[in-house]
DRENSELUM-662886 format. One record per residue: x, y, z of N, C-alpha, C, CB in turn; residue number from 1. Coordinates in steps of 0.2 Angstrom, whole numbers, plus 2048, in hexadecimal, padded with zeros to 3 digits. Each point is the difference from the previous one (the first is absolute). Glycine has a CB too. Example, Ala and Ser with C-alpha at 12.3 -4.5 7.8 and 13.67 -1.06 7.14 Angstrom:
# residues 2
<pt <842,7E4,827>,<7FC,806,800>,<804,806,800>,<7F7,7FA,806>,1>
<pt <807,80B,7F6>,<804,806,801>,<7FC,805,803>,<806,7FD,7F6>,2>
//
This chain:
# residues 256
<pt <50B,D28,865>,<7FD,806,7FE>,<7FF,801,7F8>,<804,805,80B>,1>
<pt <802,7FB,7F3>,<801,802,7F8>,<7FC,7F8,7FB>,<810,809,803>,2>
<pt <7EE,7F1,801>,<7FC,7FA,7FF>,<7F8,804,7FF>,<809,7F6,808>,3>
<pt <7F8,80D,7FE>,<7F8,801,801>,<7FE,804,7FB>,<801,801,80C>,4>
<pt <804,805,7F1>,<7FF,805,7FD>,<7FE,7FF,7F8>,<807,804,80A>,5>
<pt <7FD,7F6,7F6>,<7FF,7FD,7F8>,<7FA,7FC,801>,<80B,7FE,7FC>,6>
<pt <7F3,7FF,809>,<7F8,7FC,7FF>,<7FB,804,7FE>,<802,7F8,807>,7>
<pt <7FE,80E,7FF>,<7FB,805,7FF>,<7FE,803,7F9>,<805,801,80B>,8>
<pt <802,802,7F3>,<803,803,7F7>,<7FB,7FB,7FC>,<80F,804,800>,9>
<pt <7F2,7F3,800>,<7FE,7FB,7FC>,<7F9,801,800>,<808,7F8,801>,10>
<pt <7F5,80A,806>,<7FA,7FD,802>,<7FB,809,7FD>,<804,7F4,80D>,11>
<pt <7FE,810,7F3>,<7FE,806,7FD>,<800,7FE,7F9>,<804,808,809>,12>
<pt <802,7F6,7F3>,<800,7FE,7F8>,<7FA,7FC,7FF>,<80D,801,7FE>,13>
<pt <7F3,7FB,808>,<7FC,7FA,7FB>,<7F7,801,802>,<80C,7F5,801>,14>
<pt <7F5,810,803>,<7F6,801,802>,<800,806,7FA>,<7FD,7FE,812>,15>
<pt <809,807,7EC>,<7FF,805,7FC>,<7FE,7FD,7F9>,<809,807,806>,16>
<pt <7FB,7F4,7F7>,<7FF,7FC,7FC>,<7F7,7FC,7FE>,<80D,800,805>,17>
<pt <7F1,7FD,801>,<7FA,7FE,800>,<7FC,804,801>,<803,7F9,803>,18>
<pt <7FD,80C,7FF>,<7FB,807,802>,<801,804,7F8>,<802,802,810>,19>
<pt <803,7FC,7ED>,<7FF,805,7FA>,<7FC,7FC,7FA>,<80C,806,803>,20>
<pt <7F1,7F6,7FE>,<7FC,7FC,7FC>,<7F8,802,801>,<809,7F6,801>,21>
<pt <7F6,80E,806>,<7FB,802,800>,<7FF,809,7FE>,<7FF,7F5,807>,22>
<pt <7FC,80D,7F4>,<801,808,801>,<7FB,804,805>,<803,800,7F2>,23>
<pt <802,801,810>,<7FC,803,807>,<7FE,806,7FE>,<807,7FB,80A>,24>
<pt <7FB,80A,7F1>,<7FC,806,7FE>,<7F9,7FE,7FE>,<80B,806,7FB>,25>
<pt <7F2,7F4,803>,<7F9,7FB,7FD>,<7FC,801,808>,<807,7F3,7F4>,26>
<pt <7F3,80D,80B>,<7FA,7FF,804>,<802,7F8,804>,<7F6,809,7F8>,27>
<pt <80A,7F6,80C>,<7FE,7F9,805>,<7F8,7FC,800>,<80A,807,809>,28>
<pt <7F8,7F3,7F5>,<7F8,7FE,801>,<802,7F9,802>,<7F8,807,7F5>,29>
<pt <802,7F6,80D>,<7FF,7F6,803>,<805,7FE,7FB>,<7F0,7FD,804>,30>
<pt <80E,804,7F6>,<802,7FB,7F9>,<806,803,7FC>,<7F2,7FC,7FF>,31>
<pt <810,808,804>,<807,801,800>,<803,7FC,7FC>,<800,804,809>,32>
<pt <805,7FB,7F2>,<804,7F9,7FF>,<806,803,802>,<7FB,7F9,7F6>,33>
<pt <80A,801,80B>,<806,7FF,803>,<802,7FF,808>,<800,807,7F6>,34>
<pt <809,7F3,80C>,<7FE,801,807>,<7FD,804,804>,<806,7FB,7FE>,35>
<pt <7FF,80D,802>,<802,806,804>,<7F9,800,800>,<80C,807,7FD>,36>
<pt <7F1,7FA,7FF>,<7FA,802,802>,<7FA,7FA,801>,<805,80B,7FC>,37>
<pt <7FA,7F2,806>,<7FD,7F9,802>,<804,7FD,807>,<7FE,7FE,7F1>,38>
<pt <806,804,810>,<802,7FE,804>,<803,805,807>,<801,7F6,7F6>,39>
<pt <800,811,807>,<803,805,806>,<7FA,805,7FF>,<80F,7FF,7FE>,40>
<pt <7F2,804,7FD>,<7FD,806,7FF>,<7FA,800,801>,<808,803,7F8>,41>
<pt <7F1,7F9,804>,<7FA,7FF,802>,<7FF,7FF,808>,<7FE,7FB,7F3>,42>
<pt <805,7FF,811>,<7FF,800,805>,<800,804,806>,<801,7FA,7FB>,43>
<pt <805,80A,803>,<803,807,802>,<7F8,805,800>,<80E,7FF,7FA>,44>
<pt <7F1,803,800>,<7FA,804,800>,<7FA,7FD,803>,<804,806,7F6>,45>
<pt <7FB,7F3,809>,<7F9,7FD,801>,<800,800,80A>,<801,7F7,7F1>,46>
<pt <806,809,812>,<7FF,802,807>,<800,808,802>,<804,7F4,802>,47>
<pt <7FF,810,7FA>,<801,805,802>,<7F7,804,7FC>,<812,7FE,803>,48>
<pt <7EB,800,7FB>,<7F7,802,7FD>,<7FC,7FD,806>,<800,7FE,7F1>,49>
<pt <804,7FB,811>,<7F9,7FC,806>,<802,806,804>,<7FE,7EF,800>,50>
<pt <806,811,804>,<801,805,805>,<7FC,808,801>,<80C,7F9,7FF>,51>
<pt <7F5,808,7F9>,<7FE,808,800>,<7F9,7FF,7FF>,<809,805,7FC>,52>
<pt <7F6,7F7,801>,<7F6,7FF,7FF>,<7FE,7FF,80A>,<800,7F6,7F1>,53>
<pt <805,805,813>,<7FF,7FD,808>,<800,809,807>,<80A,7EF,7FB>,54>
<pt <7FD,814,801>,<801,809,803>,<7FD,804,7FF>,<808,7FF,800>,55>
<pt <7F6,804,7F8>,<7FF,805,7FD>,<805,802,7FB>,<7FA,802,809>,56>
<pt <80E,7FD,7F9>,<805,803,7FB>,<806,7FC,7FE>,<7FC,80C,804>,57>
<pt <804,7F6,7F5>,<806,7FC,7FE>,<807,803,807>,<7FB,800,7F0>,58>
<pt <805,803,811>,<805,801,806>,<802,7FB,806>,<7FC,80C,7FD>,59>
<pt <7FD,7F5,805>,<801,7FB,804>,<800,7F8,7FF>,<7FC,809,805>,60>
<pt <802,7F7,7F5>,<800,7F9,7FC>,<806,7FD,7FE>,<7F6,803,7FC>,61>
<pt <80E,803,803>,<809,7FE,7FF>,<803,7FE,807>,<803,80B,7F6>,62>
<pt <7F9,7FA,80C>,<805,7FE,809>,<800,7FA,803>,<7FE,809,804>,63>
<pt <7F8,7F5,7FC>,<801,7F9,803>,<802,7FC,7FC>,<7FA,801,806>,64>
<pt <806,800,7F6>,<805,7F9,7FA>,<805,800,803>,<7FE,801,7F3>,65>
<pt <806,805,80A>,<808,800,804>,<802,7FE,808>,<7FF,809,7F8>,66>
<pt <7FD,7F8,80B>,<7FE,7FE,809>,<800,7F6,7FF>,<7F5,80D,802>,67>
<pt <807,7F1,7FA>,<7FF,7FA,800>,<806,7FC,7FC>,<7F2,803,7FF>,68>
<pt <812,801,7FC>,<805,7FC,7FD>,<805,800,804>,<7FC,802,7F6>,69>
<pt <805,803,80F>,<806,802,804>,<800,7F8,805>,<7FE,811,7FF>,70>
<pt <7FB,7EF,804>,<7FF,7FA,805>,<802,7F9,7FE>,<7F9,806,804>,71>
<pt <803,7FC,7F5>,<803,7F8,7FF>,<807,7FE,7FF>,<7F5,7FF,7FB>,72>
<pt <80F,806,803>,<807,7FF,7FF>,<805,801,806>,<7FE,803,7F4>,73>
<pt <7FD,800,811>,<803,803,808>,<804,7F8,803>,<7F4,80D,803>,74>
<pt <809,7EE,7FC>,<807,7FA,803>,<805,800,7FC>,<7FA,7F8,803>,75>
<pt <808,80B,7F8>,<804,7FE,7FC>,<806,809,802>,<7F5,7F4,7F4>,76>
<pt <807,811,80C>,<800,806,801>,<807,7FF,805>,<7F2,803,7FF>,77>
<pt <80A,7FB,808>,<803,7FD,806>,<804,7FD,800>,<7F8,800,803>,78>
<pt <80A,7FC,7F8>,<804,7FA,800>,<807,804,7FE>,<7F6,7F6,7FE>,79>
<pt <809,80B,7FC>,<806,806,7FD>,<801,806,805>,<7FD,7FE,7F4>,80>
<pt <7FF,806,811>,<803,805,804>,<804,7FB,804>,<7F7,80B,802>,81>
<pt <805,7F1,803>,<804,7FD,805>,<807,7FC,7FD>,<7F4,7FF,808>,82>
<pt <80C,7FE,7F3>,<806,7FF,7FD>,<807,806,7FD>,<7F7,7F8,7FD>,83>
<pt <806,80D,801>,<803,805,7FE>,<803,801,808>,<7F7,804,7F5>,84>
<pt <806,7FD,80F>,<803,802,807>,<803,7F9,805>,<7F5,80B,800>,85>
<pt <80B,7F2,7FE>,<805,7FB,800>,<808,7FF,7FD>,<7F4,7FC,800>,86>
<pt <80A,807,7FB>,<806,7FF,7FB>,<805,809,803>,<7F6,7F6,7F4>,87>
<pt <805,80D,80F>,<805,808,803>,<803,7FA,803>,<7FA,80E,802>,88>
<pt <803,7F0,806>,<802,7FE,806>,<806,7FD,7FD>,<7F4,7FE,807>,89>
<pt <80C,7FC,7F5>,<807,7FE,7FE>,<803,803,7FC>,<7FE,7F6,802>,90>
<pt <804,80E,7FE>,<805,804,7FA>,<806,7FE,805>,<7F9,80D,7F9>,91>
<pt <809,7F6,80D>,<807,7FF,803>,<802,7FC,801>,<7FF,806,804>,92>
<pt <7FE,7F4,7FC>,<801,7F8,7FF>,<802,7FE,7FA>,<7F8,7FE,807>,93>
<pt <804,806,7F2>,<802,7FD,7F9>,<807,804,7FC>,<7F2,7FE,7FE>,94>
<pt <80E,809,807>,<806,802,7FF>,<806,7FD,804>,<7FA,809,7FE>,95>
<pt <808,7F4,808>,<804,7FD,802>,<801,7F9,7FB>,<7FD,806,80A>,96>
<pt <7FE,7F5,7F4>,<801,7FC,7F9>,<806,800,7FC>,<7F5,802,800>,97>
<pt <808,805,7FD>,<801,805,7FA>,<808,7FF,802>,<7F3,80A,7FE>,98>
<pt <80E,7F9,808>,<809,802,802>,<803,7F8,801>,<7FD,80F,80A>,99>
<pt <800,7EE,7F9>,<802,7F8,800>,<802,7FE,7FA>,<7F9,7FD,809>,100>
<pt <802,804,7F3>,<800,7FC,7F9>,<803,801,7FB>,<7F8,7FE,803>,101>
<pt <80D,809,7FE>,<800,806,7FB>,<805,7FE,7FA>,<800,80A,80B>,102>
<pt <803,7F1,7F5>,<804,7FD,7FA>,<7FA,7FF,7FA>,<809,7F8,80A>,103>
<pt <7F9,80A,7F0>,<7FA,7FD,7F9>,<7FF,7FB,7FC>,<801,809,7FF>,104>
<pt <805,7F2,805>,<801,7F9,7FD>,<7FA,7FF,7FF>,<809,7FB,805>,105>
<pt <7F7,7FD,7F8>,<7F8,7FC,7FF>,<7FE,7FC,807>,<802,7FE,7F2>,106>
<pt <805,800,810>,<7FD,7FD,807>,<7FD,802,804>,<805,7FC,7FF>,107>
<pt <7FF,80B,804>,<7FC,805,804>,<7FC,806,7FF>,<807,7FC,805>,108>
<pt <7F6,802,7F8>,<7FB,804,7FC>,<7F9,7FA,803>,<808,807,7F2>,109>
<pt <7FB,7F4,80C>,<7FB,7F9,7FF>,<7FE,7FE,809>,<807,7FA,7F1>,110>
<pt <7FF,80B,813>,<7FF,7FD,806>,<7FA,806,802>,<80E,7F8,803>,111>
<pt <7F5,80D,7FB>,<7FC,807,803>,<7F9,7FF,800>,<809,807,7FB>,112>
<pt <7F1,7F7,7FD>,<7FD,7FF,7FF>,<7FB,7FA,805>,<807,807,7F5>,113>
<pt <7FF,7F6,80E>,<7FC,7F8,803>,<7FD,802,805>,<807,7F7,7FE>,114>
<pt <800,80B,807>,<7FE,807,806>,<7FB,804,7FF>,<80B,802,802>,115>
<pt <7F4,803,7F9>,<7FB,806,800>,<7FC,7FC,7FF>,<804,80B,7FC>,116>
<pt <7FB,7F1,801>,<7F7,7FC,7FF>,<800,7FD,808>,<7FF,7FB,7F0>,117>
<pt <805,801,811>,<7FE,7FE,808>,<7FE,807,805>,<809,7F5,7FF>,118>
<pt <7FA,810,800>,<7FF,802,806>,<7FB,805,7FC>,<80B,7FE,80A>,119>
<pt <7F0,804,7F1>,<7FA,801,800>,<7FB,7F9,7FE>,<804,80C,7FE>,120>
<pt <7FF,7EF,802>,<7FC,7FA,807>,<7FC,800,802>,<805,7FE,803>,121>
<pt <802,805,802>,<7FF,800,808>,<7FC,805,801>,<80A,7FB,805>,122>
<pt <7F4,80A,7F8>,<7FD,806,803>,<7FC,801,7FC>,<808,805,804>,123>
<pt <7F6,7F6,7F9>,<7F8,7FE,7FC>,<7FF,807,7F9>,<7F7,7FA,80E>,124>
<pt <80E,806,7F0>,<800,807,7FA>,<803,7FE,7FA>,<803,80A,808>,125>
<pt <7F7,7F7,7F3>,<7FE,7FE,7FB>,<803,806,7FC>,<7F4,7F8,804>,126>
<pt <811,809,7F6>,<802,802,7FD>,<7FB,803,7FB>,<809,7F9,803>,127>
<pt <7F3,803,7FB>,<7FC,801,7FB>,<7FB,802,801>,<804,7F9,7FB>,128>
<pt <7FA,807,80C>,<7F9,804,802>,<7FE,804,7FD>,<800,7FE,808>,129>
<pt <805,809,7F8>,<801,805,7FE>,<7F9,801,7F9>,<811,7FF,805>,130>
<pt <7F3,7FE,7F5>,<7FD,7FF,7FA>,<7F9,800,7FE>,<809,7FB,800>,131>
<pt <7F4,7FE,805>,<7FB,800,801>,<7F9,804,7FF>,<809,7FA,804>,132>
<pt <7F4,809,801>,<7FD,807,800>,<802,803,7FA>,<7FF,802,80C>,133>
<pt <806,802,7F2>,<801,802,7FB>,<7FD,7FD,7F7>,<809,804,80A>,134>
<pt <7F8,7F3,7F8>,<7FE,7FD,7FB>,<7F9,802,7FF>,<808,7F7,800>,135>
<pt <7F5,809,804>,<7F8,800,801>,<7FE,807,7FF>,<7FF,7F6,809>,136>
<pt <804,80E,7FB>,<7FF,806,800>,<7FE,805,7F8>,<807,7FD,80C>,137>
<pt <800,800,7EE>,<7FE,804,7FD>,<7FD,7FF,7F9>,<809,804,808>,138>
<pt <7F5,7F9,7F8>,<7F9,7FC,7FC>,<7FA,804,802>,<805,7F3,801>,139>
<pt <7F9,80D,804>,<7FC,802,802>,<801,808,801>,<7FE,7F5,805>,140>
<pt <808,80E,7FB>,<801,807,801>,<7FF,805,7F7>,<80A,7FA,80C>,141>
<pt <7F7,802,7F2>,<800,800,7F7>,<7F9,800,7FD>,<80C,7F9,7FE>,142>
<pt <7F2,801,804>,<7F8,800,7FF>,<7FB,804,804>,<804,7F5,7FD>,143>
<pt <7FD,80D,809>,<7FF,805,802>,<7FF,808,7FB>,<808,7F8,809>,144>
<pt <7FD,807,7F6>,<801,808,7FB>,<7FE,7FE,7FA>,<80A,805,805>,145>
<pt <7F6,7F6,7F5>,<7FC,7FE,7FC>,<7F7,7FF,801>,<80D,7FA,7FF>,146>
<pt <7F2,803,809>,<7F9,801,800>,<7FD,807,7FF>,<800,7F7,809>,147>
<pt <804,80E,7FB>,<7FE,806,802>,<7FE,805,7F8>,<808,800,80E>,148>
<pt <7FF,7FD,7EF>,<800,803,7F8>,<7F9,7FD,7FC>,<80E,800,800>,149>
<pt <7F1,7F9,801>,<7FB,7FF,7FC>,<7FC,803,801>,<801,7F9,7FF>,150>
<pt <7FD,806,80A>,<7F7,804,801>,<802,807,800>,<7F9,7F7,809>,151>
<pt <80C,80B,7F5>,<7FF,808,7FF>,<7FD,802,7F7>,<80C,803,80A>,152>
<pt <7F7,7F6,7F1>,<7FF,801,7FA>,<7F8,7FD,7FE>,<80E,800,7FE>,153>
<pt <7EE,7FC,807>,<7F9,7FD,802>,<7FC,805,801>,<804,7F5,804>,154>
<pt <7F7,80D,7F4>,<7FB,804,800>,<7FB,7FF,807>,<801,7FF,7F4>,155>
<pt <7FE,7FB,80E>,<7FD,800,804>,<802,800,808>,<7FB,7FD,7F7>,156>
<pt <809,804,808>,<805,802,809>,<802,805,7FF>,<805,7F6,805>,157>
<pt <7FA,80E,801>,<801,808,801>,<803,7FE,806>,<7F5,809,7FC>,158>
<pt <812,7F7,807>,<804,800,805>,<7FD,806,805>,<80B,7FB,7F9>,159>
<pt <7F2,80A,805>,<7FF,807,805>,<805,802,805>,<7F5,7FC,800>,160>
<pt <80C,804,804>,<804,804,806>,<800,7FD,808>,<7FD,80B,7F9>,161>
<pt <807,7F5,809>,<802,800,807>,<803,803,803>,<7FE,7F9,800>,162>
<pt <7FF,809,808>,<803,807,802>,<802,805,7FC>,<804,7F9,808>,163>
<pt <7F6,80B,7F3>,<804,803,7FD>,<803,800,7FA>,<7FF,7FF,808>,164>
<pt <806,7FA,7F8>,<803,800,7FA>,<7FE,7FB,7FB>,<808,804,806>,165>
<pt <7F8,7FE,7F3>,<7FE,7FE,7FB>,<804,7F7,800>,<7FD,80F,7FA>,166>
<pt <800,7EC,806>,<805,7FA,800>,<803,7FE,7F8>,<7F9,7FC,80B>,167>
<pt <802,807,7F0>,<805,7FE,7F9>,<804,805,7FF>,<7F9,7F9,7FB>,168>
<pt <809,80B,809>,<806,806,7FC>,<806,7FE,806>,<7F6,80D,7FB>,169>
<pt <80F,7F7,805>,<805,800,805>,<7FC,805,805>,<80B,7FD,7F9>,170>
<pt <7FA,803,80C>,<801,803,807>,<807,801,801>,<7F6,7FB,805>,171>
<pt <80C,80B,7FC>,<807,802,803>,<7FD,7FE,808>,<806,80B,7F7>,172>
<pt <7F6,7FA,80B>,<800,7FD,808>,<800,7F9,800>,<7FA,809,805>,173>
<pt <802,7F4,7F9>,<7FE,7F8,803>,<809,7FC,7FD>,<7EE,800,7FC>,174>
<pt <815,805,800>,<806,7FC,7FD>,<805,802,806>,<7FD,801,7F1>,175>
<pt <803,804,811>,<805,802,805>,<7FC,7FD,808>,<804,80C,7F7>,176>
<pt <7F8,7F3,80A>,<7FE,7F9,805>,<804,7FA,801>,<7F6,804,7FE>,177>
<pt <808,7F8,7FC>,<803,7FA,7FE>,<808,801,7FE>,<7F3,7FC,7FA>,178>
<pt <80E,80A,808>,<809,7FF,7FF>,<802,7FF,809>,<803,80C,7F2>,179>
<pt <7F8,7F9,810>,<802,800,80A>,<800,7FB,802>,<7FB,808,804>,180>
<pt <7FE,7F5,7FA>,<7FE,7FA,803>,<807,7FA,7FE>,<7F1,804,7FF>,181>
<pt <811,7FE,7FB>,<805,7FA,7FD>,<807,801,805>,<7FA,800,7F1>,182>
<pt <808,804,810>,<805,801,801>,<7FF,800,80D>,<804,80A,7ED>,183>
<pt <7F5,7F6,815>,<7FE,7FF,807>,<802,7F6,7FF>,<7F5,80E,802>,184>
<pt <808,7F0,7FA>,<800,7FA,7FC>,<807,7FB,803>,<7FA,807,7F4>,185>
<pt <80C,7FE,808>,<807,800,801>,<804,7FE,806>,<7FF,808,7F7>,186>
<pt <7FE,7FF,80B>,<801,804,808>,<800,7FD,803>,<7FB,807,801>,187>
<pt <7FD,7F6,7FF>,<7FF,7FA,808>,<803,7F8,7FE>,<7F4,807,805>,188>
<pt <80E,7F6,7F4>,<804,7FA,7FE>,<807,802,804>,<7FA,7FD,7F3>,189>
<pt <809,7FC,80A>,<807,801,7FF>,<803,803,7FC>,<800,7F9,803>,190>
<pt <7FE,80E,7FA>,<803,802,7FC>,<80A,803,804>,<7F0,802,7F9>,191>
<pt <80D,803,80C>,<805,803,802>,<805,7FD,803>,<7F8,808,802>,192>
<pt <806,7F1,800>,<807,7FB,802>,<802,7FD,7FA>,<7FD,7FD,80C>,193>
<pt <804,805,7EF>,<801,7FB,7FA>,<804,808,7FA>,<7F2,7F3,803>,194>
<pt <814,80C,7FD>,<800,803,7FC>,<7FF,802,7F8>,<803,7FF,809>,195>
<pt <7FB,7FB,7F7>,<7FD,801,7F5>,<7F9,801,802>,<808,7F6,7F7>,196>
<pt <7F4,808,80D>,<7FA,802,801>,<7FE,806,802>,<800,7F7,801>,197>
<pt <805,80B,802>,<7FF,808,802>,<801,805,7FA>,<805,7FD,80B>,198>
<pt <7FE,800,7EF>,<802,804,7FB>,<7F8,7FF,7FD>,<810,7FE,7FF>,199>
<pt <7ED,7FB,802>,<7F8,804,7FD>,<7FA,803,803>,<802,7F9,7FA>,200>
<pt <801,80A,80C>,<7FC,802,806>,<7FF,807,7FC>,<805,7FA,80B>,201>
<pt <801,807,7F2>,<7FE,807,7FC>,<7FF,804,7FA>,<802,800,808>,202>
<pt <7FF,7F8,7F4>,<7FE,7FF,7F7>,<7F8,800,802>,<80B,7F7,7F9>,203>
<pt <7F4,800,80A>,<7FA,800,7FC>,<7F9,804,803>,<805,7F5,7FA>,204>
<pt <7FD,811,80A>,<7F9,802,800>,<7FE,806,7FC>,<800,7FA,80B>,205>
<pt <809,80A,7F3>,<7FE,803,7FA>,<7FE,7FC,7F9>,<808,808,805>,206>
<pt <7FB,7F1,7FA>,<7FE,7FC,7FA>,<7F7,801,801>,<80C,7F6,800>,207>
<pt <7F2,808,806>,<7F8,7FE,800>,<7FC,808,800>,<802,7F3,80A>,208>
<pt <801,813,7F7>,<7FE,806,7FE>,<800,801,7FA>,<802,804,809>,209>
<pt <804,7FB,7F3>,<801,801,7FA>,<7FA,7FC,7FC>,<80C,802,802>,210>
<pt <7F2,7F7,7FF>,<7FC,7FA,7FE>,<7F9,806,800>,<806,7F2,806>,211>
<pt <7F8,810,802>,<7F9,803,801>,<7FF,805,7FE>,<7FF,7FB,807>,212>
<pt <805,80A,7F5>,<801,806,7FB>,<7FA,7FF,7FB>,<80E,801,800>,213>
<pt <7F2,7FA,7FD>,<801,7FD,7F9>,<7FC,7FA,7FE>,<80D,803,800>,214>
<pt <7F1,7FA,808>,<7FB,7FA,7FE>,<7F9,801,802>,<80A,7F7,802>,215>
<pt <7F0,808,7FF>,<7FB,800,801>,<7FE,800,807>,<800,7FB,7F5>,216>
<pt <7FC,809,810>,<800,801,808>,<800,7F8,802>,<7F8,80E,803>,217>
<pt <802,7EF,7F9>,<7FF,7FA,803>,<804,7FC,800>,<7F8,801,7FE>,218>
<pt <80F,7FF,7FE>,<805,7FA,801>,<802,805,808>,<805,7F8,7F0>,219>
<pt <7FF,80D,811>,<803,804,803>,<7FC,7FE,808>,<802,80B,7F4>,220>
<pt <7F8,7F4,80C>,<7FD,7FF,804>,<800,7FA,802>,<7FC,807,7FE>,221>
<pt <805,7F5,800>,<804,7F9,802>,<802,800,804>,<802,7FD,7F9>,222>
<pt <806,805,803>,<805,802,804>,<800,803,806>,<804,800,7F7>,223>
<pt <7F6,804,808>,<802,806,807>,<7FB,7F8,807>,<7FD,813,7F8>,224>
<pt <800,7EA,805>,<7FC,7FC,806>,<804,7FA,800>,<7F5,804,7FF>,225>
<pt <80F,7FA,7FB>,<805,7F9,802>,<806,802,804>,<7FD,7FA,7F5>,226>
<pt <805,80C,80C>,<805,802,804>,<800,803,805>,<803,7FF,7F8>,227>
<pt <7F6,804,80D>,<7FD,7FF,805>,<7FF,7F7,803>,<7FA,80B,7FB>,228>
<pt <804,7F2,803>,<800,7F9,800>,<807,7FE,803>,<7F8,800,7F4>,229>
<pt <80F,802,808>,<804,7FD,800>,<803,804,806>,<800,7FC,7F5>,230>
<pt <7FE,80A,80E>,<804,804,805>,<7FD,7FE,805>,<803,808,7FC>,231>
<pt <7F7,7F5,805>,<7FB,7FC,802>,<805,7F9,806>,<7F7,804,7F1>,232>
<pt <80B,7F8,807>,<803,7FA,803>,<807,802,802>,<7F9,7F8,7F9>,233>
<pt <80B,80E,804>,<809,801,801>,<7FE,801,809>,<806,808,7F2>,234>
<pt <7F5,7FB,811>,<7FF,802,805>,<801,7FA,805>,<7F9,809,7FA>,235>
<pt <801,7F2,805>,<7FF,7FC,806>,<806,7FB,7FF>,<7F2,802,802>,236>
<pt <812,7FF,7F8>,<806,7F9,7FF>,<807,804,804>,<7FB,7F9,7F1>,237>
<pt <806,80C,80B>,<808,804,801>,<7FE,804,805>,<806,801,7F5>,238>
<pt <7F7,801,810>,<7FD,804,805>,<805,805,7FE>,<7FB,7F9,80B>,239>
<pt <805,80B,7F3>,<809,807,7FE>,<7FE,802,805>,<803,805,7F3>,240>
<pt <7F6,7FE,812>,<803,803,806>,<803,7FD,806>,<7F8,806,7FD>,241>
<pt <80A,7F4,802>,<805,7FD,805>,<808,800,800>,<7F6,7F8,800>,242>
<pt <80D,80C,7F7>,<804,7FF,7FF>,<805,807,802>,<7F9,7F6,7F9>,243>
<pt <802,811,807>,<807,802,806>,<800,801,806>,<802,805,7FA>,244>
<pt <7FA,7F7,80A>,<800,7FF,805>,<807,7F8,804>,<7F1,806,7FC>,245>
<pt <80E,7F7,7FD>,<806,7FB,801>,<807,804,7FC>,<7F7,7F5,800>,246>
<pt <809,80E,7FD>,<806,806,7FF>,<801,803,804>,<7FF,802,7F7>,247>
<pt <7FD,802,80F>,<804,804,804>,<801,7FA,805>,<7FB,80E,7FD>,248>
<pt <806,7EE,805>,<801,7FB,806>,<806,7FD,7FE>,<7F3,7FE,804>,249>
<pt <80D,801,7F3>,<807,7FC,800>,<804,806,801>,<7FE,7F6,7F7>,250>
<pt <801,811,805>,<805,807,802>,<801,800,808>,<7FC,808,7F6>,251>
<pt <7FF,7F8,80A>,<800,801,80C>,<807,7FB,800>,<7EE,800,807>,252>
<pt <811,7F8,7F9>,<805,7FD,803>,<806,800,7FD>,<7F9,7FA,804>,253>
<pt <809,80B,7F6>,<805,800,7FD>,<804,806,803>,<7FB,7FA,7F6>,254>
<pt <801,80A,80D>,<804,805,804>,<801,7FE,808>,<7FA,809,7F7>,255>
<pt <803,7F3,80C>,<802,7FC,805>,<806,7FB,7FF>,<7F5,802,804>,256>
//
């Protein structure tokens, strides 16, 4: 966890880093110079304009991007839940280890590690899946908000409104959505069988309200459709309505 936590920290420093090379307060054009924008930011806008030109509104031109980027990363998506829920399934297995192995010598430290890699082996669970999506994800999450900043500071793009709400200002509602949706998100994962994950069942969807205070509807709107999306898939992988149905039957035979 505390592995994961540092790649993520690096991987935020170093797209902050790269993205600070571009000024996203400056208009967006084709001829842009620099990667960030030659390579995130322009294509970002340049699909999220074909869309709105193909719908009518930048609104919906964020969604289907967002729609489209969600699919193409949805194997990889899939791969990190059904791993993630792998890795609950053997906790009581990695804990018994843990009690076998419990000495901090170098040898049995060295034996522990052989075991825990064999037996997520055997149960095909990839340690590092986890990271993955996240690597991808937040490049795209940054440039995201960098697009939306440009074409808000681009004379000739008028973001306008959907449903309502203005997309280059904030939205408390739309911000207080993307916190439900984030935390339904949680709900229907592994969050609640995992206790450090439960502990961000009910940070980050105040973090993602605080974010949509303060950031522009159309990033906010992302969020609110990438995490539909995600309750989407928590659904048909972790079925959570099967799960107190298998709690009261283990309680039932505990009282027989």
């Amino acid at each position: 966890m505390k592995k994961r936590l540092s790649l993520v920290f690096l991987l935020i420093v170093a797209t902050g880093l790269l993205a600070g090379c571009s000024e996203f307060d400056q208009p967006i054009y084709a001829d842009s110079e620099g990667f960030w924008n030659q390579y995130i930011v322009w294509p970002l806008v340049s699909a999220i304009t074909f869309f709105k030109d193909l719908l009518g509104t930048y609104g919906l031109g964020i969604i289907t991007v967002t729609i489209i980027i969600r699919l193409v990363i949805l194997p990889l998506m899939i791969k990190q839940t059904k791993s993630s829920k792998n890795m609950q399934e053997v906790q009581p297995e990695l804990k018994k280890l843990k009690e076998k192995y419990s000495s901090k010598d170098a040898v049995t430290q060295q034996k522990y590690q052989q075991e825990m890699m064999a037996l997520f082996k055997e149960r095909g669970i990839n340690p590092a899946a986890g990271c993955l999506p996240v690597f991808i994800q937040m490049p795209i999450l940054i440039g995201f908000y960098h697009a939306i900043s440009r074409m808000n500071n681009t004379p000739e793009i008028n973001l306008g409104s959907f449903l309502g709400f203005a997309l280059a200002d904030p939205s408390i509602i739309l911000a207080i959505l993307a916190g439900v949706m984030q935390f339904i998100v949680l709900r229907t994962g592994p969050a609640m069988d995992n206790p450090q994950m439960k502990i961000m069942m009910y940070i980050m969807p105040f973090m993602i309200m605080g974010f949509g205070i303060v950031l522009p509807a159309a990033l906010t709107l992302y969020w609110v459709v990438g995490n539909i999306i995600s309750i989407i898939q928590n659904l048909f992988i972790y079925k959570p309505w099967n799960k107190p149905k298998a709690e009261s039957v283990k309680s039932g035979g505990a009282k027989k």
